[in-house]
C-alpha positions, 0 to 999 in steps of 0.5 A: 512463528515471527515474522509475518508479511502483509501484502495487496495482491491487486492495485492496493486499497485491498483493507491491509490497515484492518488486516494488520490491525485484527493481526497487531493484537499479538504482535510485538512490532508493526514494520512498513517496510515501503512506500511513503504518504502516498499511500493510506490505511482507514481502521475502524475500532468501535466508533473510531476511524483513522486515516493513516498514512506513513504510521504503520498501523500497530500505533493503536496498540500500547504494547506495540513498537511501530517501525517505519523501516529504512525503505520508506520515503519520508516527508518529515512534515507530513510525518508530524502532522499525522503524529500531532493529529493522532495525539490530539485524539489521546493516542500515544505515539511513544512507541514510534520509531524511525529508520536513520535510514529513511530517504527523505521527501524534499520540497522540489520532490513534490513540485517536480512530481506535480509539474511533471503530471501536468507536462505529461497530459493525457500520458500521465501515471497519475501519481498523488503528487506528494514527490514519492517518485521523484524521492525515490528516483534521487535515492536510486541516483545517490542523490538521496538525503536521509533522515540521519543526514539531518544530525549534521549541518555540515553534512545535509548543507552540502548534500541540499547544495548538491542537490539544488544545483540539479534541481534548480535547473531543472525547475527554471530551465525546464518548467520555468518555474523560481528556484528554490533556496537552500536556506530555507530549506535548511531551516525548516528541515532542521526544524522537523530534526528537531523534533524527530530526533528521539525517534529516529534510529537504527531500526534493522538492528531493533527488528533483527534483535526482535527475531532473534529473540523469537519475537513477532513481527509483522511487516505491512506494505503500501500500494499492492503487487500489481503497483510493483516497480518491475512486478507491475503494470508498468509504468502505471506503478508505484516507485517502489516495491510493495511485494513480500520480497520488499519487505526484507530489503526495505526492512533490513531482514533476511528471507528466513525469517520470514514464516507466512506470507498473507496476501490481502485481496479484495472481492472485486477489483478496484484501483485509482489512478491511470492504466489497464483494467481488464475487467474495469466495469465503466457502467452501473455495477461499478458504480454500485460497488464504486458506492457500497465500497465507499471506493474512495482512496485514503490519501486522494480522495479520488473515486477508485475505479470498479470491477469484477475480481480478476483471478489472473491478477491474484494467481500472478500475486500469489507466485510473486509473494509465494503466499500462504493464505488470502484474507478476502476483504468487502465481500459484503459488498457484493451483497444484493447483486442477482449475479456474480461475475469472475475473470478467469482467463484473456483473450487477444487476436484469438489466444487465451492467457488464465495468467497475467501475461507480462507483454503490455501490449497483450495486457492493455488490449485484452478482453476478459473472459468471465465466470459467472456465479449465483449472488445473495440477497441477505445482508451477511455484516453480522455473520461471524461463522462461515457455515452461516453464509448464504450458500452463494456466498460460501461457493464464491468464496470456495471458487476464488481459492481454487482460482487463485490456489490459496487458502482463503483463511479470514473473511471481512464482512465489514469495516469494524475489527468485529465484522471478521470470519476466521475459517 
């Protein structure tokens, strides 16, 4: 095979930066295809942790090109200072490159993005605030200005006035707030070209070339489905689209030449931020997972909400990105707990939905209806083969995949690389 998607099948923070990092050893480029620093990936190698946010994951590996396609929404300064940081830790970041494509975060991005969550009050999205919406709201509004813009004065001088002659009235007419200036932003985001500038180049034909030359190629998202633009709980969603689908419009590639689809789920629920959470547990079993998760988001650091694994959620994630096999991540985590509960269908004004129904009204009101299971006592972070689970944990697992009818192909027992089971 060669081109291989990596997706959230929940709210994101599924453990896709281990996925792809245990996959990366035989790849030949790691491609993110959307999102931007609102999103974060945690691997752990041996006694090494990183933190990464707009680097796709395959850094760790020499004889990797990581891509950060033409989908992705860039703060150049962000950008290097999470190069910097990983140099500074001996890694090498040579091998990096960067769509001339890419939309790029502008300073009234970020200001806009908070200023809005604050005027919305109690009706906010809860975004990270680092301006991805708002850059990605400018790029569906040809307001947008890409990396490749850069390279000519002349060219991001006049689409930066353009733009300023927008935001600044929004930003003193508006929100009342000073208007910025076109100088200092010119400079500094000259400065970031400055040094970007080997990196930065026409990513799609280097993928392309990569198939054609039967080449693998993974493409890893941000966030995850249920966070989708039109696929999600709308409006509590990401800007962009983090399903497979994505991964071919943002990375420049066709369908075709695409051969799995691996949908990264986790073995309860978790999401940050506002919006429906049927199965959310605001009580002690969400606390403990909330604590034996260490659920706290890569790039927040906000407390992730806990709950139960909704099936309904990951069957709507297994049509949407047609997925050919489930990577079960944290299932230690559920370690402990006498029993075990699965959200296998809702209910609202006396009708039963088993599949994520698309009325928000039906959704945010709905009651979920629970399976319940047999848990483990006995720690399972050193089990390497899946006939050595405790019974439960092997019958949990077997009544996920005839829930969500996917193939649940890799366990996670732990956070390092090593604490893997491959059925």
């Amino acid at each position: 095979m060669s081109g291989i998607i990596c997706v959230g099948t929940q709210w994101g923070d599924e453990g896709k930066g281990k996925v792809t990092d245990l996959l990366a050893d035989e790849m030949h480029m790691v491609v993110r295809y959307q999102g931007g620093n609102n999103a974060g990936h945690t691997i752990v190698v041996d006694d090494t942790t990183l933190k990464l946010h707009l680097i796709p994951s395959g850094i760790l590996y020499p004889h990797i090109i990581p891509v950060i396609a033409g989908g992705v929404v860039v703060d150049p300064g962000v950008l290097i200072e999470e190069i910097n940081n990983l140099e500074k830790q001996g890694l090498s970041t040579k091998n990096l490159v960067i769509s001339n494509n890419c939309h790029l975060i502008m300073p009234y991005h970020r200001i806009i993005d908070e200023l809005k969550e604050t005027r919305l009050g109690k009706y906010r999205i809860g975004t990270t605030g680092r301006g991805i919406g708002p850059a990605y709201a400018d790029k569906a509004a040809r307001l947008g200005i890409r990396a490749q813009d850069l390279f000519d004065r002349k060219i991001f001088s006049q689409k930066l006035e353009q733009a300023l002659k927008v935001k600044n009235d929004i930003l003193t007419k508006i929100y009342g707030v000073e208007p910025l200036n076109a100088g200092n932003i010119i400079d500094e985001y000259l400065g970031y070209a400055e040094q970007l500038k080997d990196r930065i180049t026409d990513t799609v034909a280097l993928i392309n070339k990569a198939l054609d030359e039967e080449k693998e190629v993974l493409f890893e998202g941000a966030q995850g489905t249920m966070l989708d633009l039109d696929h999600g709980t709308y409006p509590f969603v990401t800007s962009s689209t983090p399903v497979a689908g994505g991964a071919c419009a943002g990375a420049g590639v066709g369908p075709m030449r695409i051969n799995k689809v691996i949908g990264v789920t986790k073995a309860y629920t978790t999401r940050v931020g506002e919006g429906p959470f049927p199965a959310e547990q605001k009580n002690e079993t969400g606390e403990a997972l909330c604590k034996r998760g260490h659920e706290f988001g890569t790039t927040t650091g906000r407390m992730r909400r806990c709950g139960w694994f909704d099936a309904c959620i990951v069957k709507h994630s297994a049509r949407v990105n047609y997925l050919t096999d489930i990577f079960l991540t944290k299932l230690d985590v559920l370690s402990t707990l006498e029993k075990i509960q699965i959200a296998v269908a809702y209910e609202y004004e006396g009708q039963s939905y088993d599949y994520f129904p698309s009325n928000q009204t039906i959704f945010n009101k709905a009651k979920p209806v629970y399976e319940e299971m047999e848990g483990w006592h006995e720690s399972i972070s050193d089990i390497t083969e899946f006939n050595e689970l405790p019974r439960a944990a092997q019958n949990y697992v077997k009544r996920l995949e005839e829930l969500t009818g996917v193939p649940i192909t890799m366990l996670s027992v732990g956070p390092s690389r090593k604490q893997t089971i491959i059925r």
